[in-house]
N, C-alpha and C positions, 0 to 999 in steps of 0.2 A: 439833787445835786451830789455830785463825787466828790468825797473827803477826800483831801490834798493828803498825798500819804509822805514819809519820813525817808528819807533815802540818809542813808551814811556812804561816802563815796573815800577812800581812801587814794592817794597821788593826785588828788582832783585839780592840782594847781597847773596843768599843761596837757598836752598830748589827751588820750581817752579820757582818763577819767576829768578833764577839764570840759570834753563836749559835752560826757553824759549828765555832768553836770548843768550844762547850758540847758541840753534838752528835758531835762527833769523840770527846769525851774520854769521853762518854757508851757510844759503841760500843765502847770499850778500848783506842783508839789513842794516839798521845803526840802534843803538839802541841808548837809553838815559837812561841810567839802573839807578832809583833811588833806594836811600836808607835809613836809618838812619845814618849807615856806611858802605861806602863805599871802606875801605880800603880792601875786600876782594875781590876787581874788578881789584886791582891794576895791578899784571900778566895779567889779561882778555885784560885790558885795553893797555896793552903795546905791546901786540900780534894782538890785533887791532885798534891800533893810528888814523884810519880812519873813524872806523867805529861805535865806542863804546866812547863815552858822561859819566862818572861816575858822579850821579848827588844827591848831600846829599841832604836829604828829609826827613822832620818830615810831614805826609802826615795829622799829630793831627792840626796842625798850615793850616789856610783856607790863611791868607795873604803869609805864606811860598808856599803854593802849587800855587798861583796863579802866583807870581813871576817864579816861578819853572817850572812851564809850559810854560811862556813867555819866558826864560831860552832854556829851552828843543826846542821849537819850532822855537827860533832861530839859533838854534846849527846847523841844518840841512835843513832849509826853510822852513818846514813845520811838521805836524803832519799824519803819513796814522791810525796808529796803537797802541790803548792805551789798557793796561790792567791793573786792578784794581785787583793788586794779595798781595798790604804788609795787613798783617795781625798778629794777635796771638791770643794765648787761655789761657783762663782764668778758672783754673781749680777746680770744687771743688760746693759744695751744694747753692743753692741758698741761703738761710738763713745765708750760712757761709757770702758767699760775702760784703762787705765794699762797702757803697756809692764811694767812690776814686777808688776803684776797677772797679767796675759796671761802671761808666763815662769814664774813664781811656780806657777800653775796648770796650766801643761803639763809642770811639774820633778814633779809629784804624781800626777796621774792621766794623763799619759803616758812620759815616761820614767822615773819610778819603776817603773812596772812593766816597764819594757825590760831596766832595770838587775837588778832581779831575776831576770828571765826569763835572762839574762846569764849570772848568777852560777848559778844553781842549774841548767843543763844538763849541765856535767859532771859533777857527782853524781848526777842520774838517768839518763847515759848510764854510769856507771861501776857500776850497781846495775841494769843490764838494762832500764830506763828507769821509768816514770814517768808522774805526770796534773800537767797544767799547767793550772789553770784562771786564765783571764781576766776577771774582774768588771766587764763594759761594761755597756750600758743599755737599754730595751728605744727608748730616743728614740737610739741611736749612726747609726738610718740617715738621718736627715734634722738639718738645725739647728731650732731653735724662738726666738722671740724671746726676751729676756731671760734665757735660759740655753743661748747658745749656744757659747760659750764649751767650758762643759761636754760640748754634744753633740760639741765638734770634737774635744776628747782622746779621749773615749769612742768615736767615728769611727775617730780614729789608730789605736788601739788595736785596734778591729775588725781593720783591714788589716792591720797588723805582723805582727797574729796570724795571720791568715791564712795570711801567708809564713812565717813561723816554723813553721805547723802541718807545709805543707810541706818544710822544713828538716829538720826533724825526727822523721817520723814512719819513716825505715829505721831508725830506735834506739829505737824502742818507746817516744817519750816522746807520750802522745795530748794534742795542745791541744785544752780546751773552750772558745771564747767565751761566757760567760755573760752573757745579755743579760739585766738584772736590769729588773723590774718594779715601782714605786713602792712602801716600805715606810718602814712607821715608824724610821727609824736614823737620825734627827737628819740627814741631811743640809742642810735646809734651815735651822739654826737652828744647831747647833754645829759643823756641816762647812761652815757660809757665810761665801766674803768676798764683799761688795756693793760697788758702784761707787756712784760717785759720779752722784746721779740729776742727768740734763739735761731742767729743766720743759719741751721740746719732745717729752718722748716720753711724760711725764706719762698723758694718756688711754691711749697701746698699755698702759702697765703695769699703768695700773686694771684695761684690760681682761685680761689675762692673770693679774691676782691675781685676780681673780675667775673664772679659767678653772681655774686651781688649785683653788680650794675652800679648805674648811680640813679636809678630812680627810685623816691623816697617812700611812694604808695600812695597811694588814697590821703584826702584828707579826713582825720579822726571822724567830725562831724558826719561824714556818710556812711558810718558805723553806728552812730547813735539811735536812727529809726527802727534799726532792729533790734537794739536792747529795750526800746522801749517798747515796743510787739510784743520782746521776750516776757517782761515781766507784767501785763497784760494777761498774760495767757494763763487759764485755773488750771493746767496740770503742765505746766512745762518741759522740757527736755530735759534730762539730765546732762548731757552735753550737745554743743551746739556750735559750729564752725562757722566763724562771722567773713565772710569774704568768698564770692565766687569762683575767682583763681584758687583760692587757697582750700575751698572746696574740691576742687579738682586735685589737686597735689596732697591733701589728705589721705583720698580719695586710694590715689595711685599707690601712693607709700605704704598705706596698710595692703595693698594688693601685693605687693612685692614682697612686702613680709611674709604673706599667706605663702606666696609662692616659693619664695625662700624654704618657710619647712618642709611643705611639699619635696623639695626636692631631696630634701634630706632625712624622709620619714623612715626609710628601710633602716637606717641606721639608729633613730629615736626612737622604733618599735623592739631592736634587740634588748632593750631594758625592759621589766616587768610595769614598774610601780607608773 
């Protein structure tokens, strides 16, 4: 029989990490689903009194999430399985954006997830290690207009991880980046703070609302099979592009990039170093 292993799931109250949740408690594992608010676990939680922890979480606060993990970690004995998925989007021109904005926004989807990653290493080094998954974006390698913002935490986050993967992997703890692909989880509507519009950028954002569309993606749930593949897996990816379209658009953008310097080598060759 397979020990039910410990997931800690971070934004777990909605959107991704509310399915990966579903699906973890689905396979027989126990979860620790934080959140800001957690009242939206309360049915979840009542259906699985065993197995599901509802855990309020400002992931902006380092001394809350440290508590929170010690919290989490003793709910269940230990920790097998952490994902760094709370986040939101910050919407709107750079110029527009507010110092309180811009901070505000990198306290959530970039050093939130620091602070966690922080907090839960000596439990999955003290338990023969551990999957750390990163919840970044499949837009983390380039910025894009009016949500760029979002792509630079999501970028941060790439790198950090990176080096952490590094750090980390003689203690058996495997970092995944998960580079997540456009899905229906309210990002754009209840994960939105928007700036303040300046009518000189007026047409760039007509055009990019209209580069958007209005279809909202996939629903979360047909994302969750393959996290759970993911962390299945005894030597996993370091990174990993959840979405088929968005594999392909990955795909392309890093080719453009390639080709980008390419074009420009004779001039990046006249320097030595």
């Amino acid at each position: 029989m397979t020990t039910a292993r410990v997931w800690l799931i971070t934004g777990a109250s909605r959107g991704l990490g509310r399915a990966f949740t579903e699906a973890a408690l689905a396979a027989g594992d126990r979860v620790v689903a934080a959140a800001r608010n957690v009242e939206p676990l309360t049915e979840l939680a009542e259906k699985h009194p065993d197995q599901l922890l509802p855990l309020p979480l400002d992931v902006t606060d380092r001394q809350a999430v440290f508590a929170g993990v010690e919290r989490a970690a003793a709910a269940f004995g230990r920790l097998d399985i952490v994902v760094n998925n709370a986040g939101g989007m910050l919407y709107g021109m750079v110029e527009e954006a507010t110092e309180e904005q811009l901070r505000a926004h990198l306290d959530v989807n970039f050093f939130g997830a620091v602070w966690v990653s922080q907090a839960v290493l000596p439990h999955l080094r003290a338990h023969g290690g551990g999957r750390l998954l990163q919840v970044t974006s499949m837009g983390s390698g380039g910025g894009m207009a009016t949500v760029g913002a979002y792509c630079a935490g999501k970028a941060a986050l790439d790198s950090i991880s990176e080096a952490l993967a590094m750090e980390v992997e003689d203690f058996d703890v495997k970092v995944t980046i998960v580079q997540m692909g456009g899905y229906n989880t309210g990002l754009f509507t209840d994960g939105t703070t928007a700036t303040e519009p300046l009518p000189r950028y007026q047409p760039l954002r007509t055009q990019m609302e209209a580069q958007w569309g209005d279809d909202a993606g996939p629903e979360p749930d047909t994302a969750a099979p393959v996290i759970m593949r993911l962390v299945d897996l005894p030597d996993p990816p370091r990174r990993l592009i959840v979405g088929s379209q968005s594999f392909d658009h990955v795909l392309a953008m890093d080719q453009a990039q390639a080709d980008l310097y390419r074009s420009w080598e004779q001039l990046s060759r006249l320097a030595p170093g």
